[in-house]
N, C-alpha and C positions, 0 to 999 in steps of 0.2 A: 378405608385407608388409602387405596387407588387415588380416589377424589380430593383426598385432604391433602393427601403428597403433591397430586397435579393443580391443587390451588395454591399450596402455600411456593410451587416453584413458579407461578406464575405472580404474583403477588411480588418475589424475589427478582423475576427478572423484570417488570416493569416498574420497582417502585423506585425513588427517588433517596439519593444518597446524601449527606451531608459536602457542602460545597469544603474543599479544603481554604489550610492556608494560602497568602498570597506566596509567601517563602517556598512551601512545598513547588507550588507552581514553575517560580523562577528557577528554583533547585533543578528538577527536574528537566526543564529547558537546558542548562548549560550543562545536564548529562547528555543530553540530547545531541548538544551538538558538540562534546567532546568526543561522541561514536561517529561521530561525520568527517570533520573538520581536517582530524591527524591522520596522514594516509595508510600508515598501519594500520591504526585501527578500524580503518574507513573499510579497507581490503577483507576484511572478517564482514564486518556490520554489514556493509552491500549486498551481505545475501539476502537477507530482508528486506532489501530494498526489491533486488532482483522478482521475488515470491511475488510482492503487491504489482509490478510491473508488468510478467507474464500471467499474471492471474487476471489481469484487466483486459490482456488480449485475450483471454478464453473465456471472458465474462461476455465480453462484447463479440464475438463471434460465435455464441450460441447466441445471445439475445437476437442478433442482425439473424437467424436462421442455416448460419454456418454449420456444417461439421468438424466438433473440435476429438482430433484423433489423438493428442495428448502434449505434454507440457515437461520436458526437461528444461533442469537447474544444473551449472555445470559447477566445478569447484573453483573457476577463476571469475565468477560472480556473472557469467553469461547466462543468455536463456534461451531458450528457443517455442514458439507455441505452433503446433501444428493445427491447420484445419483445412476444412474443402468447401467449397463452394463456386460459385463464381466470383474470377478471379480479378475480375472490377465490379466497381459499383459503390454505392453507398456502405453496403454492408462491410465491404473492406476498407473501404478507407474509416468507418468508423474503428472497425477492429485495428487496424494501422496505428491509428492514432491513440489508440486507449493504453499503451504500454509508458509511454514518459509522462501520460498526464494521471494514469491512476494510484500513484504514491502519494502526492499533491492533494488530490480530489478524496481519498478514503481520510485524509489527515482533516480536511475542511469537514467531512461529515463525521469524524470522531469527534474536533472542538465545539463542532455543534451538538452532538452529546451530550458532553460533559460540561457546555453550557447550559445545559438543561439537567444536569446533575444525574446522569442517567450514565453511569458507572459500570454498572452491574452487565445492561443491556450492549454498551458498548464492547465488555469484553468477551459477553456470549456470541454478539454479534460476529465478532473475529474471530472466532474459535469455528465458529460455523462456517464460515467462509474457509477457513482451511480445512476444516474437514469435507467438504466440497470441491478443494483445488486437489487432494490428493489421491482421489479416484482418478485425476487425471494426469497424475505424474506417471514417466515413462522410464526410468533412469533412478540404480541405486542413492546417487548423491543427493540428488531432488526427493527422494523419499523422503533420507535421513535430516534433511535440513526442515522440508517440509514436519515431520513428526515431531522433531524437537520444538520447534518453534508453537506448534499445536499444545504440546504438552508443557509448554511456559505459562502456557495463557490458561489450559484446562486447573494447573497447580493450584497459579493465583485465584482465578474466580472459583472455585473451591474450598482451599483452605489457607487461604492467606483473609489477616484479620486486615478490616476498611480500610486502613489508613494505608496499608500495602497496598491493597488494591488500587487507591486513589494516585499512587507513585508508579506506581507502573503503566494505569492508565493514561497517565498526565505524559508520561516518560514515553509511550510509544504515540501519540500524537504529537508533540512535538518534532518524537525522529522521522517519524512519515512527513512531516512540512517539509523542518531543514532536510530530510535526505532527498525529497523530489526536490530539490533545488542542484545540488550538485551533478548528479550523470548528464543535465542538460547541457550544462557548462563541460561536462568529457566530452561530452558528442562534438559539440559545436572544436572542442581543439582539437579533435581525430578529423571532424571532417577538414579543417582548415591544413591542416599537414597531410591530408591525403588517403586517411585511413576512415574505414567503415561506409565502404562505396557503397553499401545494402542494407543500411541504418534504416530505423522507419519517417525518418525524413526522408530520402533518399526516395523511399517505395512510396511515401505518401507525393512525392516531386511528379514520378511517373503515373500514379493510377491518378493525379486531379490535373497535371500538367502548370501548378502551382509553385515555382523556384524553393526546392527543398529549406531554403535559408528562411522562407515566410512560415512554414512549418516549426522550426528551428523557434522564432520568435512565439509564436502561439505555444509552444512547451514552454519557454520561459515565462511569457506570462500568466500562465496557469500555475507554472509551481509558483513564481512570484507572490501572485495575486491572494493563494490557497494560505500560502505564509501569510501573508499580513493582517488578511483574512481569520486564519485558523487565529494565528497570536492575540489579534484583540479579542476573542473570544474566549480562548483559555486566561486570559489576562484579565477581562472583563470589564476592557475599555469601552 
């Protein structure tokens, strides 16, 4: 029974789903960026944004060899990722730079997914990765945000029938594209009025000795690029 249960979920998570419509597609885009766009609701939404941004600084400061000591989410859509290592080098400035380009980057390798009709795996795949980030939360809010957001995704790839699943997964790559396009654009007006002197431009300015503003552009063109990118792909131009 063991074996038959562990093949047919394997079978489940690697098999290939029916491609939707093009309508569901475009639907689901312009929800996408109805949860971006309007700053009220952008002010909610951003915390999902926030989860995939501190989660790419603790991906990438284990991966570099870092000690990651843990990961608060705060409830005004802040984050913070603690680690230790040595405090230049390559390894941090990778990690430095993995927080505005990994909303962007996980959105390009979800369209690549689901250009591959691979549904199923994409939302396992995400379900894992938070259940992953949340060994390393430090902080009630970050929990609660973290767990809900787990159990959206555990609902759907469980008992929600395909064509839900195909709307949801359609619906959070899209928001991971457009949503890593917008904090870039905060950044760059905080920093221009004066604020966020400790921004990971900023910290990226000082550990490469690179003008925080050259930074600045290589976030926008990663989220840019991911967008245009991810969209012909979900679109299937």
């Amino acid at each position: 029974m063991d074996s038959i249960t562990t093949a047919g979920l394997w079978d489940r998570l690697t098999g290939i789903q029916p491609e939707p419509e093009l309508w569901l597609v475009i639907a689901t885009g312009v929800v996408a960026l109805a949860a971006v766009a309007p700053r009220p609701v952008w002010r909610i939404s951003r915390n999902a944004i926030t989860i995939a941004h501190e989660g790419g600084h603790g991906l990438f400061a284990l991966l570099t060899g870092r000690r990651l000591d843990g990961i608060r989410l705060h409830s005004d859509t802040s984050g913070v990722t603690v680690s230790r290592g040595r405090p230049t080098g390559l390894g941090m400035v990778l990690t430095a730079a993995a927080g505005y380009t990994a909303p962007s980057l996980l959105g390009l390798g979800g369209a690549a997914l689901l250009s591959a009709h691979r549904i199923t795996l994409l939302l396992w795949a995400a379900t894992a990765l938070l259940v992953a980030m949340l060994v390393m939360i430090r902080n009630a809010y970050g929990l609660l945000t973290v767990v809900l957001t787990g159990a959206g995704f555990v609902l759907v790839s469980w008992l929600a029938p395909a064509e839900v699943q195909a709307m949801f997964a359609y619906g959070v790559v899209w928001f991971l594209l457009l949503g890593g396009v917008r904090p870039v654009f905060e950044l760059q007006a905080k920093r221009r009025n004066g604020g966020a002197p400790d921004s990971d431009a900023d910290q990226l300015g000082r550990l490469t000795h690179v003008h925080p503003v050259v930074w600045l552009l290589m976030f926008h063109a990663v989220a840019l690029c991911s967008l245009i990118g991810g969209g012909r792909w979900l679109l299937a131009l």
